[in-house]
N, CA and C atoms as a LAMMPS dump frame, in Angstrom:
ITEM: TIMESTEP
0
ITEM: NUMBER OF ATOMS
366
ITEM: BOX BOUNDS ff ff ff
-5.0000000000000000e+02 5.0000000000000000e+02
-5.0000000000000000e+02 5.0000000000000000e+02
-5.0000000000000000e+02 5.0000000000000000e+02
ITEM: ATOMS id mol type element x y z
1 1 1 N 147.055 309.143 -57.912
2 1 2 C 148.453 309.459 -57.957
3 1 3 C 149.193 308.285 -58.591
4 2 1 N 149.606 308.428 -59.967
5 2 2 C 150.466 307.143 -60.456
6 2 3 C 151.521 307.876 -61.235
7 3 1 N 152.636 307.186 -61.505
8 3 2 C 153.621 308.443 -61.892
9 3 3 C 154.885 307.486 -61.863
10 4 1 N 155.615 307.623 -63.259
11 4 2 C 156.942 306.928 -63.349
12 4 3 C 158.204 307.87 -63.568
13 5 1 N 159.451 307.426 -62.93
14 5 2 C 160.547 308.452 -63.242
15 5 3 C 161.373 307.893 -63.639
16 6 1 N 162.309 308.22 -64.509
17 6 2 C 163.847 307.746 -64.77
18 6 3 C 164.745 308.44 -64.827
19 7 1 N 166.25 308.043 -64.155
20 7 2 C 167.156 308.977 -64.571
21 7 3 C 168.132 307.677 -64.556
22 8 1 N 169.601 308.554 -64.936
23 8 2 C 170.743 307.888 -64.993
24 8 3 C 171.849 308.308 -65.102
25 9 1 N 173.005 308.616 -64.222
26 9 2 C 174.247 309.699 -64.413
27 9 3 C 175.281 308.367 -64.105
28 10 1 N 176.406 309.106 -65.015
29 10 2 C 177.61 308.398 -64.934
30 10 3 C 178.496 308.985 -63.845
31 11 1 N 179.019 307.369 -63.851
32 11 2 C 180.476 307.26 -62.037
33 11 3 C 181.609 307.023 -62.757
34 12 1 N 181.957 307.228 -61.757
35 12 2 C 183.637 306.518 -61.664
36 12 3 C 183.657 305.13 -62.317
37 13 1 N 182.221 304.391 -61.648
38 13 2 C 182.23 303.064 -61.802
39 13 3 C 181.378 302.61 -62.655
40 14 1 N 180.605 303.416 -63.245
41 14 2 C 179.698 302.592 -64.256
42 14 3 C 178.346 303.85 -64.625
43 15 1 N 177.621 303.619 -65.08
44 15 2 C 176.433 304.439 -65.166
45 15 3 C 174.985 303.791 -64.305
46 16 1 N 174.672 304.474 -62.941
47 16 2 C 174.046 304.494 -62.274
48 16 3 C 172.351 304.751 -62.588
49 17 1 N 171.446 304.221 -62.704
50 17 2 C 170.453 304.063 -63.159
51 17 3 C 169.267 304 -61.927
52 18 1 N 168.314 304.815 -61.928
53 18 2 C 167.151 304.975 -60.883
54 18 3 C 166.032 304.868 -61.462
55 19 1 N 164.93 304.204 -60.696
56 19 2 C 163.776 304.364 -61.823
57 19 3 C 162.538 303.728 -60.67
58 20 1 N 161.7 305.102 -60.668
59 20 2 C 160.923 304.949 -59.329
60 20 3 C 159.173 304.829 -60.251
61 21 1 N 158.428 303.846 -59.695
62 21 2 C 157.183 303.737 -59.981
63 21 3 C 156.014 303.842 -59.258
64 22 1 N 154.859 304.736 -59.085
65 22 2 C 154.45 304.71 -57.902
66 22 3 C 152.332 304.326 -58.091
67 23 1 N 151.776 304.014 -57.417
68 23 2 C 150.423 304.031 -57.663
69 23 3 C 149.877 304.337 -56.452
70 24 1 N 148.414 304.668 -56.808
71 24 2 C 147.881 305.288 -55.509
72 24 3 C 147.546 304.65 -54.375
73 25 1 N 147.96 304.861 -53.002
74 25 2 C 147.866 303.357 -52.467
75 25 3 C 147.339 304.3 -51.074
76 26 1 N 146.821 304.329 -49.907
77 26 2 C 146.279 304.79 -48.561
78 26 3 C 147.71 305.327 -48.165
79 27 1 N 147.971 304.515 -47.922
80 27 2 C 149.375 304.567 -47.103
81 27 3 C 150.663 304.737 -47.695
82 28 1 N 152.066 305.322 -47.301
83 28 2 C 152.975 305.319 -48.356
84 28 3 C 153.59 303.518 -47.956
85 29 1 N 153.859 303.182 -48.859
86 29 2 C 154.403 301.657 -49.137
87 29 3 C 155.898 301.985 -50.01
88 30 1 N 156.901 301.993 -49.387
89 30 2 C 158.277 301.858 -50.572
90 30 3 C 158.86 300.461 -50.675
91 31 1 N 159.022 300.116 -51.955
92 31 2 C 159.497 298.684 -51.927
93 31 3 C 160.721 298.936 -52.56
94 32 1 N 161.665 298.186 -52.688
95 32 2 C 163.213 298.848 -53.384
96 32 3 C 164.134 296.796 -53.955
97 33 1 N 164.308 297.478 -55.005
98 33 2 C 165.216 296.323 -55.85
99 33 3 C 166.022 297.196 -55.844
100 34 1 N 166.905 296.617 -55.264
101 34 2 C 168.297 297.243 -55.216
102 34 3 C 169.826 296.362 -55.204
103 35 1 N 170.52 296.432 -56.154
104 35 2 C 171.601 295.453 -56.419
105 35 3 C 172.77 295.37 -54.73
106 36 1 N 172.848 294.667 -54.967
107 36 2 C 173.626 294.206 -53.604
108 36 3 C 174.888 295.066 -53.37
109 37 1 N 176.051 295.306 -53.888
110 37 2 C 176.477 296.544 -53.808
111 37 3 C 176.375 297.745 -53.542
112 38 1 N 175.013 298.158 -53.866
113 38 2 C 174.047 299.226 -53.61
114 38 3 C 173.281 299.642 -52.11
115 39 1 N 173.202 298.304 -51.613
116 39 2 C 172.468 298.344 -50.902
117 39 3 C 172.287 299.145 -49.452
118 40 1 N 173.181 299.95 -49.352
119 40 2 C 173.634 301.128 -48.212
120 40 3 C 172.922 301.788 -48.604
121 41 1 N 172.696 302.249 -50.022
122 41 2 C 171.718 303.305 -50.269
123 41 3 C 170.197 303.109 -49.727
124 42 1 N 169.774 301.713 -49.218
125 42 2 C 168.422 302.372 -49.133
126 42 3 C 167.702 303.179 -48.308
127 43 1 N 168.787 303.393 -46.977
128 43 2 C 167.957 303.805 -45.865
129 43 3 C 168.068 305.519 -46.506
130 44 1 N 169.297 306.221 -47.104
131 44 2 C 168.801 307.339 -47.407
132 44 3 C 167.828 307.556 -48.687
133 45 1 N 167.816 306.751 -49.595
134 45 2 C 166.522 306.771 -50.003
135 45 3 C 165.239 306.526 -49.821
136 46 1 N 164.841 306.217 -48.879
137 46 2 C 163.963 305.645 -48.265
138 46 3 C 163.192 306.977 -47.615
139 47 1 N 164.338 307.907 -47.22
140 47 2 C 164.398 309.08 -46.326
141 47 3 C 163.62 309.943 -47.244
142 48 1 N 164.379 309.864 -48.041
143 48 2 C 164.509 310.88 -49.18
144 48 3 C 163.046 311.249 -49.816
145 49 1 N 162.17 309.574 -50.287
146 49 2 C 161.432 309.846 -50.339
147 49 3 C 160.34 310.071 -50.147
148 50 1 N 159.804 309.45 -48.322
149 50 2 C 159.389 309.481 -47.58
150 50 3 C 159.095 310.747 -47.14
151 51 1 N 160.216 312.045 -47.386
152 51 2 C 159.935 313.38 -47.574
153 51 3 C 159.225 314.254 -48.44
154 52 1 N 158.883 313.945 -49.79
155 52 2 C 158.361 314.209 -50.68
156 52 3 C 157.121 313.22 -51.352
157 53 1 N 157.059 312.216 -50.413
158 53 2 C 155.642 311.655 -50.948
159 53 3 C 155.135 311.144 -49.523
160 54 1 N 153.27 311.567 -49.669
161 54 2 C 153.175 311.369 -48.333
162 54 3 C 152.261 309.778 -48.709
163 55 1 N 151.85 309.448 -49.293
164 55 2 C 151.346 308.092 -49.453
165 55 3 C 150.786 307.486 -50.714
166 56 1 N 150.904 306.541 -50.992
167 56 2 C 151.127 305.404 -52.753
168 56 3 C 151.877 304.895 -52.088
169 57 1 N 151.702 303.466 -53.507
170 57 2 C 152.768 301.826 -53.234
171 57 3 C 153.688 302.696 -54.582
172 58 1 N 155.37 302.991 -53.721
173 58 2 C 156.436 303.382 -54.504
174 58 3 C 157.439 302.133 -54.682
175 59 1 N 157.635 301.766 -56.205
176 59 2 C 158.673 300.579 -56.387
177 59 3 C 159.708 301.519 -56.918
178 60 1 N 161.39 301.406 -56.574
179 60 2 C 162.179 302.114 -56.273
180 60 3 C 163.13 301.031 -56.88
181 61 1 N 163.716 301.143 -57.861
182 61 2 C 165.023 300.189 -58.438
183 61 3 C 166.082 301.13 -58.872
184 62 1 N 167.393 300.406 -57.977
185 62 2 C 168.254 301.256 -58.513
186 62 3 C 169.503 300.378 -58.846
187 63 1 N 170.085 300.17 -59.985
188 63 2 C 171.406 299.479 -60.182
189 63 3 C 172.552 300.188 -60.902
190 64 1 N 173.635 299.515 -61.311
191 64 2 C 174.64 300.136 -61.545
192 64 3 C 175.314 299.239 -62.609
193 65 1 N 175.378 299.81 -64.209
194 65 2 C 176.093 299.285 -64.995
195 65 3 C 177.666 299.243 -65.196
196 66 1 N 178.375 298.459 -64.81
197 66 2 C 179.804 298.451 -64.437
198 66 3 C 180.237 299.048 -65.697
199 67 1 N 181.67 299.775 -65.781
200 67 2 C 182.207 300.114 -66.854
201 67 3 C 181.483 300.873 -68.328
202 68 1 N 182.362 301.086 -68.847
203 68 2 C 181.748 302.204 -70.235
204 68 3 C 181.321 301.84 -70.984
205 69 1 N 181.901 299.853 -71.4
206 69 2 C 181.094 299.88 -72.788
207 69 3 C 182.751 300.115 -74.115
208 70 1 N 182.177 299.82 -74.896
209 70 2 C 182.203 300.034 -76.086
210 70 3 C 181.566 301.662 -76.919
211 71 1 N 180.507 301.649 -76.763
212 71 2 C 179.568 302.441 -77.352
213 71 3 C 179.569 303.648 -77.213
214 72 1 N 180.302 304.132 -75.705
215 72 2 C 180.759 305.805 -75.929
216 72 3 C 181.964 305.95 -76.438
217 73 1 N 183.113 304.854 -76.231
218 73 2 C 184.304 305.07 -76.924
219 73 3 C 184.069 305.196 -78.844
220 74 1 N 183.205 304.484 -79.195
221 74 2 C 182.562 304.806 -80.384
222 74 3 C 181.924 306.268 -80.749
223 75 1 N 180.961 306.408 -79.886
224 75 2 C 180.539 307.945 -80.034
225 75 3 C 181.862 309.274 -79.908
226 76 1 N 182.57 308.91 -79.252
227 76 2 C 183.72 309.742 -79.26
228 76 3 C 184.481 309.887 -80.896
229 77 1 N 184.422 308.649 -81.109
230 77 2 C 185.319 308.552 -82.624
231 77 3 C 184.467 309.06 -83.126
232 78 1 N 183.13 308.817 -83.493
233 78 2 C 182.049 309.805 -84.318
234 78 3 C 182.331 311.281 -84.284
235 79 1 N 181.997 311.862 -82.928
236 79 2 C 183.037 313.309 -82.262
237 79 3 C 183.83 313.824 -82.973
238 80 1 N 185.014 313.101 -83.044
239 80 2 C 186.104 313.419 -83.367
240 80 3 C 186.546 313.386 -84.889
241 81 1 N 185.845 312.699 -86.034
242 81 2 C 185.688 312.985 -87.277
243 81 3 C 184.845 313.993 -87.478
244 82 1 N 183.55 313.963 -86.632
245 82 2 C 182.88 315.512 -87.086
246 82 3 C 184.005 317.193 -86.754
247 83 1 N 184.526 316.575 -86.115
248 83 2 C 185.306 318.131 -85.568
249 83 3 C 186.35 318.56 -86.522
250 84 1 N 186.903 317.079 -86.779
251 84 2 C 188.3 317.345 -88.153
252 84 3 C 187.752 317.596 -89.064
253 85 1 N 186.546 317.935 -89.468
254 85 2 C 185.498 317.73 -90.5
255 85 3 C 186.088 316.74 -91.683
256 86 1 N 186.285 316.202 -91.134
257 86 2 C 186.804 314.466 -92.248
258 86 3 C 185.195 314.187 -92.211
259 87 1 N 185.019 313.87 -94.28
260 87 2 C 184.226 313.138 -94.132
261 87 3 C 183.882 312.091 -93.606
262 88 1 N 182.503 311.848 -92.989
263 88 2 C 182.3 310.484 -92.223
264 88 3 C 181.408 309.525 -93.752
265 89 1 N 181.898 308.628 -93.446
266 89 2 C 181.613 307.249 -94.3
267 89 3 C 180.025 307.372 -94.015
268 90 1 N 179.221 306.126 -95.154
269 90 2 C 178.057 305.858 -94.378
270 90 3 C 178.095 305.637 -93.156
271 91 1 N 179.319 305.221 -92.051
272 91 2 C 178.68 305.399 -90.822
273 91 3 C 178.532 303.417 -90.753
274 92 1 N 178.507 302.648 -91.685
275 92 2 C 178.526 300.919 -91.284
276 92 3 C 179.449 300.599 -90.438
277 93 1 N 181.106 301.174 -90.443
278 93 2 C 181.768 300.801 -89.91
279 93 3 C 181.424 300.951 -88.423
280 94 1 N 181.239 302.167 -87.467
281 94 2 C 180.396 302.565 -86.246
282 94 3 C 179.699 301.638 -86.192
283 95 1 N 178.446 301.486 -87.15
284 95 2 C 177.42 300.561 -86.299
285 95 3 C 177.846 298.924 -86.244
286 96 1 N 178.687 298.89 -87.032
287 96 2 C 179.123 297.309 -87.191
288 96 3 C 179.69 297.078 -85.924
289 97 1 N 180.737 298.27 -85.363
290 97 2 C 181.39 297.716 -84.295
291 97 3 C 180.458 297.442 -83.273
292 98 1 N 179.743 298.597 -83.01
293 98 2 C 178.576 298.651 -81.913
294 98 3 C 177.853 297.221 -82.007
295 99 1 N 177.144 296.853 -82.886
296 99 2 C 176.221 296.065 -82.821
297 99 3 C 177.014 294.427 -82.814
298 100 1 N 178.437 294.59 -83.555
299 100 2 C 179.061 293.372 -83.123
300 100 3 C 180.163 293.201 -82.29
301 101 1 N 179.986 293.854 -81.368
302 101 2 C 180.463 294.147 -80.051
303 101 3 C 180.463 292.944 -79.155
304 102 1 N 181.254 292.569 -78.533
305 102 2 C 180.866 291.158 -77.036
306 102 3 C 180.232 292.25 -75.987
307 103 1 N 180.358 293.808 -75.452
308 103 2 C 179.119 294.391 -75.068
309 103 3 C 178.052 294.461 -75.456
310 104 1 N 178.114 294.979 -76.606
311 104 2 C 176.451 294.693 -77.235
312 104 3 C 175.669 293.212 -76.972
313 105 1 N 176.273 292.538 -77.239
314 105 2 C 175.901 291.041 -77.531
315 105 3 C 175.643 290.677 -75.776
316 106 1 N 176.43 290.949 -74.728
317 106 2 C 176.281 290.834 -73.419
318 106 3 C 174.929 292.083 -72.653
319 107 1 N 174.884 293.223 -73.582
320 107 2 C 173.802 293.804 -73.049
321 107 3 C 172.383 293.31 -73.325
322 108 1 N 172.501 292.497 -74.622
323 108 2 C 171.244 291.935 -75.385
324 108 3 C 170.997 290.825 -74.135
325 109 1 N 172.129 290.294 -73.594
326 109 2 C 171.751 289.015 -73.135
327 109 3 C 171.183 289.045 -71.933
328 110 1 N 172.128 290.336 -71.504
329 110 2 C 171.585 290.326 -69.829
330 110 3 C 170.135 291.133 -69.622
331 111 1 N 169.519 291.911 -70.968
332 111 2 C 168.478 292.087 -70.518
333 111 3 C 166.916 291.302 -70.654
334 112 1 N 167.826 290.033 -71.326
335 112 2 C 166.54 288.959 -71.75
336 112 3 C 166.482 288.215 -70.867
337 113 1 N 168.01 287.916 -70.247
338 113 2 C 168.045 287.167 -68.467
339 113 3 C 167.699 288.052 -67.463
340 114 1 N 167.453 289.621 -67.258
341 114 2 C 166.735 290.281 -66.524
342 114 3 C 168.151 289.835 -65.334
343 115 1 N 169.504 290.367 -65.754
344 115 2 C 170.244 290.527 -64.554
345 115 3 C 171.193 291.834 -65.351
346 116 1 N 171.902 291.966 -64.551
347 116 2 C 172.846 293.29 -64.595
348 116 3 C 174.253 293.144 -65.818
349 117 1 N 174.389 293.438 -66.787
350 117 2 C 175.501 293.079 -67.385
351 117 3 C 177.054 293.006 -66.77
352 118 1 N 177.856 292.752 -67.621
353 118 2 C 179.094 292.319 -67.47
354 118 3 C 179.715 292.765 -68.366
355 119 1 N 179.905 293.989 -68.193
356 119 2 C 180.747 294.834 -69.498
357 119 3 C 182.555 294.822 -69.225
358 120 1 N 182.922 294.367 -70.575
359 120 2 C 184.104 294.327 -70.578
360 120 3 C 185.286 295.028 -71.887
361 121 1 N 184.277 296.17 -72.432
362 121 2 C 184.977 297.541 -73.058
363 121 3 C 185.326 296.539 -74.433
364 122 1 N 184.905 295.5 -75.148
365 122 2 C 184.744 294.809 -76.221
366 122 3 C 183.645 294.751 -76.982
């Protein structure tokens, strides 16, 4: 029994991210990285999956990316020229912003420091 999942739905507060890993183990074992804010959630997850798996070592991470970003307010403008059917440009201007973004540049960073970003819609 080995088996990886991912999901990720957007909040109020950010886009919420789950991502469960499991291997075959005697016994069920749940281990959980879970951001400190978060951390109410584990006893019903814990529940949760303790119901649907009866034994493997399950690693269980769940965090929460604050705020939107840059990058959907971009995809929206993309949106919204396809609909006026205004031609869209090559499309440099979009990726220029995206990629020279202080989000972009803060998502690059925080996932090479392996902590949670700090998005601030720039």
């Amino acid at each position: 029994m080995t088996g990886y999942a991912q999901a990720s739905a957007g909040s109020p507060r950010g886009t919420l991210s789950l991502e469960l890993r499991s291997v075959n183990a005697r016994f069920l074992d749940v281990q959980f990285r879970i951001a400190d804010e978060l951390r109410a959630l584990e006893p019903v997850l814990r529940e949760q999956i303790a119901a649907r798996i009866a034994r493997g070592k399950v690693d269980c991470r769940v965090s929460l990316a604050e705020g939107e970003g840059v990058t959907p307010r971009l995809n929206e403008e993309a949106l919204r020229r396809l609909q006026e059917s205004r031609p869209l440009p090559d499309g440099d201007d979009i990726v220029a912003k995206v990629y020279g973004s202080a989000d972009f540049k803060e998502g690059v960073r925080a996932f090479v420091e392996k902590r949670p970003p700090r998005w601030t819609g720039k």
